[in-house]
C-alpha positions in Angstrom: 53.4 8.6 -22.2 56.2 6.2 -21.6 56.0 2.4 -20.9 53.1 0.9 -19.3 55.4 -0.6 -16.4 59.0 0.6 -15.4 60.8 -0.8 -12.2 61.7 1.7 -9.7 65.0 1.8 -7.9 63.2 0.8 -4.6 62.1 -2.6 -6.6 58.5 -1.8 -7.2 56.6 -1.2 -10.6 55.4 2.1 -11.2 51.9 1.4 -13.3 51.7 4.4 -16.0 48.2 2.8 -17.9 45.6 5.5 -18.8 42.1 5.0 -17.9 41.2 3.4 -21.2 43.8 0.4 -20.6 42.6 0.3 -17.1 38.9 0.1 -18.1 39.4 -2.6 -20.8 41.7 -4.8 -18.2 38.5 -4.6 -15.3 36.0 -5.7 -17.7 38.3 -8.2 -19.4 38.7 -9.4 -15.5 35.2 -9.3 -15.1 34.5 -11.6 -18.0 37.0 -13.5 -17.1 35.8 -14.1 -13.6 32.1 -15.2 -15.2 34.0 -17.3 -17.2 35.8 -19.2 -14.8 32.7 -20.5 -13.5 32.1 -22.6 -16.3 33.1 -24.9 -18.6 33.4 -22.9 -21.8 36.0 -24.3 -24.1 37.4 -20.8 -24.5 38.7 -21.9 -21.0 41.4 -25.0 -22.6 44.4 -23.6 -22.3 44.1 -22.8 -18.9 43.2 -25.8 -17.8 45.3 -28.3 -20.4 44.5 -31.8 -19.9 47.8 -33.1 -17.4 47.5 -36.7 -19.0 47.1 -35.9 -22.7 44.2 -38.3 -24.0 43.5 -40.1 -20.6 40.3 -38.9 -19.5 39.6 -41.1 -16.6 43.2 -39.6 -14.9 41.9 -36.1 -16.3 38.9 -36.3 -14.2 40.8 -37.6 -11.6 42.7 -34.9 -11.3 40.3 -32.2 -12.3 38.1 -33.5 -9.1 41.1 -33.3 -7.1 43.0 -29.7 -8.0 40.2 -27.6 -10.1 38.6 -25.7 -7.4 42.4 -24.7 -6.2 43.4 -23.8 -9.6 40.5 -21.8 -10.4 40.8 -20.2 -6.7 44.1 -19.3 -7.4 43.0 -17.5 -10.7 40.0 -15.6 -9.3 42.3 -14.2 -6.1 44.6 -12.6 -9.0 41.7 -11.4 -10.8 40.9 -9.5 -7.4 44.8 -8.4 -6.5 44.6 -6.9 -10.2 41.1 -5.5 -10.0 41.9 -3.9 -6.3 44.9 -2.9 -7.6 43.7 -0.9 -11.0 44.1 2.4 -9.6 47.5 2.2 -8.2 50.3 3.9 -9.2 53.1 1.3 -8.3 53.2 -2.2 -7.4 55.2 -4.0 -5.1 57.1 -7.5 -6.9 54.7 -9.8 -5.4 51.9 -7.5 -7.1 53.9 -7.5 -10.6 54.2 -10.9 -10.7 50.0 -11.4 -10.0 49.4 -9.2 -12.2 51.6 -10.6 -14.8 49.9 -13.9 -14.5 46.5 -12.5 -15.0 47.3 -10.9 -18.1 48.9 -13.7 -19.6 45.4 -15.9 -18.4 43.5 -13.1 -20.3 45.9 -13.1 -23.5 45.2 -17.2 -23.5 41.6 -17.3 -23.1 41.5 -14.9 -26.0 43.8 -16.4 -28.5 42.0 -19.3 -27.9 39.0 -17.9 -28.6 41.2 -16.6 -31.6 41.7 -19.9 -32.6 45.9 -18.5 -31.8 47.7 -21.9 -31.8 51.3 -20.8 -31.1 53.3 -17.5 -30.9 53.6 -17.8 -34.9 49.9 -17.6 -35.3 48.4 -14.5 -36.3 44.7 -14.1 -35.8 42.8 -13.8 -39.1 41.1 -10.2 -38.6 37.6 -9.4 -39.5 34.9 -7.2 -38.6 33.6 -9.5 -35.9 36.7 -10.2 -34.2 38.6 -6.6 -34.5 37.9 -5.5 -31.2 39.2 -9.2 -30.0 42.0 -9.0 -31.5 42.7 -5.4 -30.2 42.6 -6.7 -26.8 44.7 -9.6 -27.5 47.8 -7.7 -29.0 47.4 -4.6 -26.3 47.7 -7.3 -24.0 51.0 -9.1 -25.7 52.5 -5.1 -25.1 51.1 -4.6 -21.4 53.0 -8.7 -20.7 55.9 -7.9 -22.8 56.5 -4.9 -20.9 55.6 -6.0 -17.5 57.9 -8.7 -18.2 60.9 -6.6 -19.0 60.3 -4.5 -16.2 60.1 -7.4 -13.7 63.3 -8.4 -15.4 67.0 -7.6 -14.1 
């Protein structure tokens, strides 16, 4: 099939995902966007504590830029969602949609216990389909990524 995402000489990104990517990225979105609404710890590494150990300046600023920062998330889980079924995407798109998928790929390898890029997920029969998700959405970024790049 060729790669997922390949810039076009006009500058956009033609999208070539089949309907099983582009089913697994709306409900990955969708569980995402139920997710955002809480405060699951799954949630840590996209929301890393700006003052290390300081909770009282944590709050602080959780109280003050949260609701933006989740905001901003949930409008690219929309652009991405509206966008599922298209064949190419402008730059402004690419880059969205870029930024969700890495917020995906870090809510799961957190939930994959994934510390760094070294880490490797220890596989089992709970966590397989997880896992799945998490590497087919390294290849979408990696890809996305490269074609975004000059």
């Amino acid at each position: 099939m060729g790669a997922p995402f390949r810039r076009l000489r006009n500058g956009s990104v033609a999208v070539r995902l089949d309907e099983d990517e582009r089913s697994l990225l709306a409900g990955l979105l969708d569980q995402l966007r139920e997710l955002l609404g809480t405060d699951s710890p799954a949630l840590r590494r996209l929301f890393p504590p700006p003052y290390g150990d300081d909770d009282e300046r944590n709050a602080g600023y959780a109280v003050l830029a949260g609701a933006e920062l989740v905001e901003r998330r949930l409008a690219a889980i929309d652009t991405v969602l509206e966008g599922l079924e298209l064949d190419q995407l402008d730059e402004e798109q690419a880059l969205v949609w870029m930024r969700a998928l890495n917020d995906l790929r870090l809510v799961l390898g957190t939930v994959l216990d994934i510390t760094d890029d070294d880490s490797h997920p220890v596989v089992t029969e709970d966590n397989l389909a997880t896992v799945a998700a998490y590497e087919h959405l390294g290849m979408l970024l990696d890809a996305l990524v490269h074609a975004l790049t000059p």
